[in-house]
C-alpha positions as CSV (number, residue, x, y, z in Angstrom):
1,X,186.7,63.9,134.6
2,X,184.9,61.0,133.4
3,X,181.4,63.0,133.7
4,X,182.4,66.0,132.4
5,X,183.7,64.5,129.1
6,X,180.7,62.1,128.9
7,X,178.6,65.7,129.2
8,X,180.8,67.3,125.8
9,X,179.8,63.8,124.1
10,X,176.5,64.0,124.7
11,X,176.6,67.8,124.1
12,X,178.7,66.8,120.7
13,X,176.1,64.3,119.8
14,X,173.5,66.3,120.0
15,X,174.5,68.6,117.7
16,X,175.7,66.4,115.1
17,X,172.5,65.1,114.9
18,X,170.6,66.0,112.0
19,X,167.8,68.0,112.4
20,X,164.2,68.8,112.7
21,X,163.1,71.3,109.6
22,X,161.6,73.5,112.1
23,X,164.8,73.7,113.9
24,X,167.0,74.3,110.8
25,X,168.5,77.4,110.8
26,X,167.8,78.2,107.1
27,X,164.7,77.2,104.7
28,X,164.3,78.1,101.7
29,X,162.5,80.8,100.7
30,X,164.4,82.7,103.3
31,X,163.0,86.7,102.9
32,X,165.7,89.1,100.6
33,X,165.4,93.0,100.0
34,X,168.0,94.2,102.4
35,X,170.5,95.7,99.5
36,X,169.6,97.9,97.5
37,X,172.2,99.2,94.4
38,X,169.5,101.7,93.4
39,X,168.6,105.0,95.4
40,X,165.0,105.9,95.7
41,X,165.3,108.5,93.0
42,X,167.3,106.6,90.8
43,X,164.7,103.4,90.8
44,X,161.8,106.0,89.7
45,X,164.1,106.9,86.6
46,X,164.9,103.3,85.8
47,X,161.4,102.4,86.0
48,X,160.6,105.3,83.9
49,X,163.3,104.4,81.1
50,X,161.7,100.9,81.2
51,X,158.3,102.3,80.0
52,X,159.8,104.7,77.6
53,X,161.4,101.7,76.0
54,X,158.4,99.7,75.4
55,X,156.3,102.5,74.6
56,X,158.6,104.6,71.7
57,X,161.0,101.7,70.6
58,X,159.0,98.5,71.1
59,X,159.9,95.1,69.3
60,X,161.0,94.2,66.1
61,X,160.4,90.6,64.5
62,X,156.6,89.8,66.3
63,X,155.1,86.6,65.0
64,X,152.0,87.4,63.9
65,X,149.8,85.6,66.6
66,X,151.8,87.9,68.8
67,X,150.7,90.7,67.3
68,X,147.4,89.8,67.1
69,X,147.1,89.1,70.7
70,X,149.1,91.8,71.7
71,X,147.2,94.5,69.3
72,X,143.9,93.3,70.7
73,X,145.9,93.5,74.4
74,X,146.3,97.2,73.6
75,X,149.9,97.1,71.7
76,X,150.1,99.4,68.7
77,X,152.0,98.2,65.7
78,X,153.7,100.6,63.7
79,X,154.4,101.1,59.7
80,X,158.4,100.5,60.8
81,X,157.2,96.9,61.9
82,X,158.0,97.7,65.4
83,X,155.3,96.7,67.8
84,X,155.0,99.2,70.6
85,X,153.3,98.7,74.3
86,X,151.8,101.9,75.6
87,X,152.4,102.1,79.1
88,X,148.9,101.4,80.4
89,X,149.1,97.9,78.8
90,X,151.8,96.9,80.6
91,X,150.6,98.2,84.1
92,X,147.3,96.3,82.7
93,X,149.9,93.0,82.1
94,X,151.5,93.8,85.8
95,X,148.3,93.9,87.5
96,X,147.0,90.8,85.8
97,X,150.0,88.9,86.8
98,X,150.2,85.7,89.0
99,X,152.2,87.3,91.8
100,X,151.9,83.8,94.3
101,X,153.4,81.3,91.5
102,X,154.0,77.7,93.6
103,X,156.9,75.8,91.1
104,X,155.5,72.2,92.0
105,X,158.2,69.3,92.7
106,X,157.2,65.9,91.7
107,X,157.6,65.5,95.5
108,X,155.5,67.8,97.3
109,X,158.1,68.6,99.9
110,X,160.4,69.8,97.1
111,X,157.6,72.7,95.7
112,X,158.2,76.1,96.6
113,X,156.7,79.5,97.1
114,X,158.0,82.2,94.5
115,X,156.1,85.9,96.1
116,X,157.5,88.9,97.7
117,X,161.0,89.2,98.3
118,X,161.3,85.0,99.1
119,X,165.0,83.6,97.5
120,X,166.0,80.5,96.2
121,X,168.6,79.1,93.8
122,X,168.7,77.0,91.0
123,X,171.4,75.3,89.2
124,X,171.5,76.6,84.3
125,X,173.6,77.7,82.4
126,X,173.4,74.9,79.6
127,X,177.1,74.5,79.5
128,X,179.0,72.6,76.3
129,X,181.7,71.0,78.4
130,X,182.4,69.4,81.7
131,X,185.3,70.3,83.6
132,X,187.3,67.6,85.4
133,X,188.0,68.6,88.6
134,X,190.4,66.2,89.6
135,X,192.4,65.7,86.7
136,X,192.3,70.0,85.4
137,X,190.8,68.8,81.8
138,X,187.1,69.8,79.8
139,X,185.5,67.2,77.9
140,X,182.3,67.6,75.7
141,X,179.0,67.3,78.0
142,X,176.7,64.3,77.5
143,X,173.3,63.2,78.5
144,X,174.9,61.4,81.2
145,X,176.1,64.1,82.9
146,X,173.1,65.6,82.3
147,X,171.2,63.1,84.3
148,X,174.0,62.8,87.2
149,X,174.1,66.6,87.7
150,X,170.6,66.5,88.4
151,X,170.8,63.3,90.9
152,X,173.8,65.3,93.0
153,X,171.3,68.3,93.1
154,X,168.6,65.9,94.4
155,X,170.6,65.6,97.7
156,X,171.6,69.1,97.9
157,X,169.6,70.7,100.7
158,X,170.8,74.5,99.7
159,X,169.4,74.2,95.8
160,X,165.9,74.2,95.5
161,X,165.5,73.8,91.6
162,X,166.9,71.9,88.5
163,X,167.6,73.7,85.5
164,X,169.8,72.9,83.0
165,X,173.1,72.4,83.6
166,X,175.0,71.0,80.3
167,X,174.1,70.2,77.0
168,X,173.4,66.7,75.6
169,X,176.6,67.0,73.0
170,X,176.2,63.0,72.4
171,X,172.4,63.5,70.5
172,X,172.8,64.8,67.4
173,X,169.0,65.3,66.6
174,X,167.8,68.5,68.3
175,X,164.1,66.7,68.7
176,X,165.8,64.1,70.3
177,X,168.2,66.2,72.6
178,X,165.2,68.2,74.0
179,X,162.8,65.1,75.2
180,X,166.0,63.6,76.3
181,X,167.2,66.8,77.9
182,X,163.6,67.0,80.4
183,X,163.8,62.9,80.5
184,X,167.2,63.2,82.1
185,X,166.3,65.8,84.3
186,X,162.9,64.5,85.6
187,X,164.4,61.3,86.4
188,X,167.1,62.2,88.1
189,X,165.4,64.6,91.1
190,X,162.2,65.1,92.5
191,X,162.8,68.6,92.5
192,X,161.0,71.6,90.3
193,X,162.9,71.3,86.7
194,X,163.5,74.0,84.2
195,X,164.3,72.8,80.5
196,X,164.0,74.6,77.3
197,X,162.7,73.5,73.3
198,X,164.3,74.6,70.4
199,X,161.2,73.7,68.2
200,X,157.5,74.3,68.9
201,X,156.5,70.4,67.8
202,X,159.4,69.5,70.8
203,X,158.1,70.9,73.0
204,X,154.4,69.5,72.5
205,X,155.8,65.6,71.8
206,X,157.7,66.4,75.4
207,X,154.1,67.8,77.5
208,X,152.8,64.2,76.1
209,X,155.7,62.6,78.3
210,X,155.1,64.6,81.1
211,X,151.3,64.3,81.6
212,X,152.1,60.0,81.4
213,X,154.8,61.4,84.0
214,X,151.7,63.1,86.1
215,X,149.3,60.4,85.2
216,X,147.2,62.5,82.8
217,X,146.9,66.2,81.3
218,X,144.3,66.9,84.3
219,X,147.2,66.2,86.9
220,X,149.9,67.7,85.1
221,X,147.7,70.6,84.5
222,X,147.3,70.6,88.8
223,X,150.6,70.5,89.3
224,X,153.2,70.9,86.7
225,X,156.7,70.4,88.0
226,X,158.3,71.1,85.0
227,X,158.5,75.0,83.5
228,X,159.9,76.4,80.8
229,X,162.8,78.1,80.0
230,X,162.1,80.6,77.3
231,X,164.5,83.1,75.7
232,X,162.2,84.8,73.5
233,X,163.5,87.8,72.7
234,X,167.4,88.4,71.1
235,X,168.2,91.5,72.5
236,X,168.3,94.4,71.9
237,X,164.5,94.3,71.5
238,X,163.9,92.2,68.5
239,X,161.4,88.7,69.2
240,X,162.9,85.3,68.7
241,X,160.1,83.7,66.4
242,X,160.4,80.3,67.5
243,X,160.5,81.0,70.8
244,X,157.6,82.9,71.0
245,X,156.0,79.9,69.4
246,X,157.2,77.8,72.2
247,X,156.2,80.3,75.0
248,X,152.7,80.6,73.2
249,X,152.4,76.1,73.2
250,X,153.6,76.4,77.3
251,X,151.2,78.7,77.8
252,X,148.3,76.9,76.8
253,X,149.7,73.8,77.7
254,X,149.8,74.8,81.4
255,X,153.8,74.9,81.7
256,X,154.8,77.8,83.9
257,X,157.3,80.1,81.6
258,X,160.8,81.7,82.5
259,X,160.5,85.1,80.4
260,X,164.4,85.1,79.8
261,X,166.3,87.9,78.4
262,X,170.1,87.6,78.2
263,X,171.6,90.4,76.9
264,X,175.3,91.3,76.9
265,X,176.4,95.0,78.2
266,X,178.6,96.8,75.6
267,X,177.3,93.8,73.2
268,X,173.8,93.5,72.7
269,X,172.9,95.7,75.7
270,X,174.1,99.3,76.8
271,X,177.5,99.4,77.8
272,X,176.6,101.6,80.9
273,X,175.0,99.4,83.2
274,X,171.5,100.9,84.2
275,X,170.7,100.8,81.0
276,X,171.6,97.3,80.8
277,X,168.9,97.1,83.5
278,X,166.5,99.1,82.4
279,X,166.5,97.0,78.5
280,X,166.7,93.8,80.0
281,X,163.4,94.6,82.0
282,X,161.7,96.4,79.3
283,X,162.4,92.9,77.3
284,X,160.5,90.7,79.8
285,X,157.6,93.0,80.5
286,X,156.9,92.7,77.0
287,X,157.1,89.3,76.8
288,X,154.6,89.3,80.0
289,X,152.7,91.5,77.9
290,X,152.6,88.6,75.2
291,X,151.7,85.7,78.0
292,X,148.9,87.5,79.5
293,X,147.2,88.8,76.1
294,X,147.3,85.1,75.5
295,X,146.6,84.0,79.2
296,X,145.5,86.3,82.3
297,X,147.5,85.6,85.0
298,X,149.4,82.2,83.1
299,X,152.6,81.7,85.8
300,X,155.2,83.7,84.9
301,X,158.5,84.5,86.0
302,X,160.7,87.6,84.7
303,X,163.4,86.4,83.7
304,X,166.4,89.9,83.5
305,X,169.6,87.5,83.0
306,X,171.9,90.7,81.9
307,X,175.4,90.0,81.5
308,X,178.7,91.3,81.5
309,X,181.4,92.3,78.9
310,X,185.0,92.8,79.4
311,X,185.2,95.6,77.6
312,X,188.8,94.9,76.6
313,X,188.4,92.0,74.5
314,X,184.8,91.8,74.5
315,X,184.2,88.4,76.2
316,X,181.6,87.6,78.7
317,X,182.7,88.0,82.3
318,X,180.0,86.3,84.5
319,X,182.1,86.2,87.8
320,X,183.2,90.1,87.3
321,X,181.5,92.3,90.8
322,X,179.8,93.9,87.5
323,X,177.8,90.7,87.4
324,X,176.7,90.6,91.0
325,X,175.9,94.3,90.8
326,X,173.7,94.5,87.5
327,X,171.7,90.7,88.8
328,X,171.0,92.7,92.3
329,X,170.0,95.7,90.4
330,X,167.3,93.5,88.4
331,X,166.4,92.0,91.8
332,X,165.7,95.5,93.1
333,X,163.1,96.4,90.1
334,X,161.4,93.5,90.7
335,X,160.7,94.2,94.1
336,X,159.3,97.8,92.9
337,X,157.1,95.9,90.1
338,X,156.0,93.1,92.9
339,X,156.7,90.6,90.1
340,X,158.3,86.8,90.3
341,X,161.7,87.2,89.1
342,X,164.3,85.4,88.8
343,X,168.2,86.3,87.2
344,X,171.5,84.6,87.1
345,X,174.4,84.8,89.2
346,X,177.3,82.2,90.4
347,X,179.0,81.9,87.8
348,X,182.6,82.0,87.2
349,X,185.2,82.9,84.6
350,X,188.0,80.6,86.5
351,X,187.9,77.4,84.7
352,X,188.3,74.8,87.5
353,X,186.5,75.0,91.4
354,X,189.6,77.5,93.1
355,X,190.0,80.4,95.4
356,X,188.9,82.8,92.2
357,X,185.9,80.5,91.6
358,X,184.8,80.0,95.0
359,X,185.3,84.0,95.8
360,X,183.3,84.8,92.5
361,X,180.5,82.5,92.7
362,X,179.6,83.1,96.9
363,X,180.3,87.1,96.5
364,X,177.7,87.3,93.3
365,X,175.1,84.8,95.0
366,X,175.2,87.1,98.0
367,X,174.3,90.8,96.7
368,X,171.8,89.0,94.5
369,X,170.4,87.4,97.4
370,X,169.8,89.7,100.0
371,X,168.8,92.0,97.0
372,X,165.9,89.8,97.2
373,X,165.9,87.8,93.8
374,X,163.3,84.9,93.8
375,X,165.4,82.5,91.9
376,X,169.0,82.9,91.6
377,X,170.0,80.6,88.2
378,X,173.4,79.5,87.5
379,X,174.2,79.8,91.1
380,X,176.3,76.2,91.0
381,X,178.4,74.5,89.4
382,X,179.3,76.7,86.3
383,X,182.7,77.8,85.4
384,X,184.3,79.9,82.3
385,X,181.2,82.0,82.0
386,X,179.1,79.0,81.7
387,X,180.6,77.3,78.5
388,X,181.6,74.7,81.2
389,X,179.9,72.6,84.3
390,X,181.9,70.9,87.1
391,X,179.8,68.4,89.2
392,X,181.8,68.4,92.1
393,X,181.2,72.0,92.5
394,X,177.5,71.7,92.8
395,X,178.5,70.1,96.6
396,X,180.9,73.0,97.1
397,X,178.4,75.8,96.0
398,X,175.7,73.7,98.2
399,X,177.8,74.7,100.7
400,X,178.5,78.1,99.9
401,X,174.7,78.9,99.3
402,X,173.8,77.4,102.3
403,X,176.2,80.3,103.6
404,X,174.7,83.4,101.6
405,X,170.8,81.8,102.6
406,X,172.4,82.5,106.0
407,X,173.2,85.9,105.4
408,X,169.6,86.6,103.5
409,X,168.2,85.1,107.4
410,X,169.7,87.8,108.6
411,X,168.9,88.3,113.0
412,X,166.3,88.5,114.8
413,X,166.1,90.5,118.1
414,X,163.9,90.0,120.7
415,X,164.0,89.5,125.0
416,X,165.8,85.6,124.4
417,X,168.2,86.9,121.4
418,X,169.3,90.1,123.2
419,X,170.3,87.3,126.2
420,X,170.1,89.9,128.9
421,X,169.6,87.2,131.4
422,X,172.0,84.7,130.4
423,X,175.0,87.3,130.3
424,X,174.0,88.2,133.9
425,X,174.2,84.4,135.0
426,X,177.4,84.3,133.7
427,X,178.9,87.2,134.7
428,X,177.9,87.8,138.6
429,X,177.9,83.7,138.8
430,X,181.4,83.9,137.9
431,X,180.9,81.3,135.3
432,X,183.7,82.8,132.8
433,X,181.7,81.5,129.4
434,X,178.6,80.4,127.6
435,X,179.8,77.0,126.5
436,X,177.9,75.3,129.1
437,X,174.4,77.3,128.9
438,X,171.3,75.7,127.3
439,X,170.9,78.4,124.8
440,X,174.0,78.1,123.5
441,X,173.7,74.9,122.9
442,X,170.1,75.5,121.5
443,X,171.7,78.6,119.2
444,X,174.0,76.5,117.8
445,X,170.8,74.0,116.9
446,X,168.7,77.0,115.1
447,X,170.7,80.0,114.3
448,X,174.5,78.8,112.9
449,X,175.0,76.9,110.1
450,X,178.0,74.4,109.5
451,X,179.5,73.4,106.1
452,X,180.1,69.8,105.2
453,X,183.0,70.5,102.8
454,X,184.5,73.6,104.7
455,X,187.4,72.9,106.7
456,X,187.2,74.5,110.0
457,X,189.7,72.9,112.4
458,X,193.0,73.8,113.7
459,X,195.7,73.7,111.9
460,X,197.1,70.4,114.5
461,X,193.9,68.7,114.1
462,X,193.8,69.3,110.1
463,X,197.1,67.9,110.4
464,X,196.3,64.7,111.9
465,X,193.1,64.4,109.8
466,X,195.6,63.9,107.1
467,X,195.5,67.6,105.9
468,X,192.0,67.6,104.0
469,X,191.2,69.6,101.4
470,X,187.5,70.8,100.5
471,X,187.8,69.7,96.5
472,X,188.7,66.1,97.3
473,X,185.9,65.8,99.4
474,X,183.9,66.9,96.8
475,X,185.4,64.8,94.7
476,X,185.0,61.9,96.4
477,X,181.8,62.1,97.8
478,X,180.2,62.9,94.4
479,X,181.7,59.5,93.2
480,X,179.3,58.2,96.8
481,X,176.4,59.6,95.1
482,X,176.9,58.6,91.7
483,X,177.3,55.0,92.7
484,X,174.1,55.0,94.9
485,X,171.7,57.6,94.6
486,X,169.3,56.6,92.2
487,X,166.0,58.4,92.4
488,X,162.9,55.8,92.0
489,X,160.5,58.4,92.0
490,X,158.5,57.5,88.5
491,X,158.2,54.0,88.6
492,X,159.3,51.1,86.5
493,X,156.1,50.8,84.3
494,X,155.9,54.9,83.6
495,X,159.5,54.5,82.4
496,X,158.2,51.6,80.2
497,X,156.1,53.5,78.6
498,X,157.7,56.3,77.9
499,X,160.4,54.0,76.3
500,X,157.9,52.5,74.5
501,X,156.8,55.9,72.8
502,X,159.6,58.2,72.9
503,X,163.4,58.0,71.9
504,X,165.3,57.8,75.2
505,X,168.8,57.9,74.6
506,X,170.5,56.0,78.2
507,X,169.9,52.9,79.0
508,X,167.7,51.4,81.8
509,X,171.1,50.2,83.1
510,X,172.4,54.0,82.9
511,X,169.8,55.2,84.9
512,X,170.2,52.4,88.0
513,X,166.9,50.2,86.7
């Protein structure tokens, strides 16, 4: 008796222990392109909307270095001041485009490969509040939330990038709230950050911080960790001025750029949802069309963030299947274009982490997923269609992403995974079961994963584990992290002198220092 239960410890111990990378049994950057909403047939018409789009309606409102650059690019404007892309200009702007982007961590561990059908997720979604998890209330985000956010995403294995997850509602000036904003976020994880500028002049004051973050412009310029997120167009089809401004300054200033178009279906996009699609991709091409008439082959990501309407009352509904469906679509196209892209999806309309937000933010994640997206934003943490962010439900989500990477993994079959051999052993050895063979034990090492938050004992031993419920784990281990994990990735004397020329808003004490 004794030996057989000292064989399940050792068994048990062994897989407890943490391990290897190579072993894991998902990495990120796990291959996607498995579901496809569109039919062949019905792809070759989307594409073909896309280019009628750009080439007989075009854009309203160009700055006029855009239309400069893009004019000389091949765009024509037109006496109706729309500027118009001729479809041979934007095939010229595909095939120009940087379709291997690497979006550098401060840590080189954390940088990953955006090509091809690869999938990742990101926290956004820029909320205005912060829901309380424990206690069923919102309050007004702040730039310490801001900053914690991004430390609980630092430990989260299953979210490979840091974008903006609330707004700093306790910094009145906007200068301020955007240097504080990429501060906050640089500071608290070593991983790839996304941020955006509200004013041109921001966003230049904020590359000075970041190449005394790299140690110069040169390293910066080598690897920038940091890329903008830029929504410059306000659809349907008209340019954002100021944001063009700031796409043209992270351009030239080396910053990779998130070409973001958020349009609304039955709002400010078709109500019908391939046309949804096929504006929301018309939008980014011609914003690629703008960043490589300033910049062959500058690191781009296509950014088709289409969302949903409730047609009833007209409010956004980012956790409706609508959601999941219209993000997969845009995955799809950019598999047919071969372009980095990147859409949102994991967010919920429920307003605190519960069965509806849970079931809307793992069902939307998954389609997108396996539909091959490259970055899935907005994939944790957000709830009431992203007006609000719950911190606790970044571990939840970790989990639950962890889960749809799984499913993007998919199986592999070969002689060892068909296990011809090891069902014969047991069944003419008479052994009854597979507990005790070494590939199960070395399956359960490489090809299953296992939740930390999800509860999946019996109902006896939940019972004596004093009933446990996913949420207060959350809860309480984010309160862990809070208290200890302080990332000392830029040291002391960076910080020093950042504070000595910039206007950081938390303390030295608020960030652990």
């Amino acid at each position: 008796m004794s030996r057989r239960s000292g064989g399940r410890r050792s068994k048990v111990a062994i897989r407890s222990a943490p391990l290897a990378e190579k072993n894991k049994p998902v990495h990120p950057g796990e291959l996607g392109g498995h579901y496809k909403p569109f039919e062949d047939d019905d792809m070759e018409a989307v594409v073909e909307n896309i280019y009628r789009i750009l080439e007989e309606i075009g854009f309203n409102q160009a700055t006029p270095h855009c239309v400069k650059a893009c004019t000389e690019y091949g765009a024509i404007m037109g006496s109706d001041g729309r500027l118009r892309m001729p479809r041979e200009i934007v095939i010229k702007a595909i095939d120009s485009s940087n379709r291997q982007l690497t979006l550098h961590g401060q840590d080189p561990s954390n940088d990953i490969e955006i090509s091809g059908s690869r999938v990742y997720f990101a926290t956004g979604g820029a909320a205005v509040m912060i829901a309380d998890a424990k206690n069923k209330t919102y309050r007004d985000s702040t730039a310490q939330d801001l900053y914690d956010m991004a430390r609980i995403v630092d430990t989260c294995e299953n979210i490979h990038l840091f974008q903006r997850t609330c707004v700093l509602r306790d910094i009145e000036d906007n200068y301020e709230m955007d240097l504080n904003t990429t501060y906050n976020a640089i500071m608290g994880t070593k991983k790839h950050v996304g941020a955006s500028w509200t004013h041109s002049d921001h966003l230049k004051k904020t590359l000075q911080m970041l190449h005394m973050v790299a140690g110069d412009e040169e390293k910066w310029r080598a690897r920038p960790f940091v890329s903008q997120s830029n929504c410059f167009v306000v659809p349907p089809m008209k340019f954002a001025e100021e944001s063009l401004e700031c796409l043209r300054i992270a351009v030239e200033g080396g910053m990779p750029v998130l070409l973001l178009s958020a349009g609304q279906a039955g709002a400010t996009a078709p109500p019908c949802l391939a046309g949804t699609v096929s504006q929301a991709w018309a939008e980014c091409l011609g914003g690629l069309v703008y960043v490589n008439a300033i910049k062959p082959g500058a690191p781009a990501i296509l950014g088709t963030w289409p969302f949903v309407s409730d047609l009833r009352t007209g409010a956004m509904s980012g956790g409706s299947p609508e959601q999941g469906i219209l993000s997969a679509a845009c995955a799809q196209v950019g598999q047919a274009f071969g372009l980095p892209m990147g859409t949102g999806a994991g967010m919920s309309d429920s307003k605190l982490p519960d069965f509806q937000g849970g079931a809307e933010h793992a069902s939307n994640v998954a389609i997108t997923a396996l539909a091959g997206a490259n970055i899935i934003y907005e994939s944790a943490g957000m709830y009431a269609s992203l007006l609000s962010a719950c911190p606790e439900s970044i571990l939840l989500d970790n989990d639950a992403l962890g889960a749809c990477m799984r499913m993007v993994k998919g199986l592999s079959v070969n002689e060892e995974t068909l296990g011809f051999d090891v069902i014969k052993d047991v069944c003419l050895n008479l052994k009854g079961h597979y507990l005790g063979s070494d590939q199960t034990l070395d399956v359960m090492q490489s090809e299953y994963i296992y939740p930390e938050f999800y509860n999946r004992l019996s109902p006896g031993d939940w019972h004596d584990a004093g009933k446990p419920e996913a949420l207060e784990m959350a809860i309480n281990k984010t309160k862990e992290i809070l208290a200890n994990h302080y990332p000392q990735h830029i040291s002391n004397d960076t910080d020093d002198k950042i504070r000595e020329n910039f206007p950081i808003f938390l303390s030295k004490e608020a960030i652990g220092r």
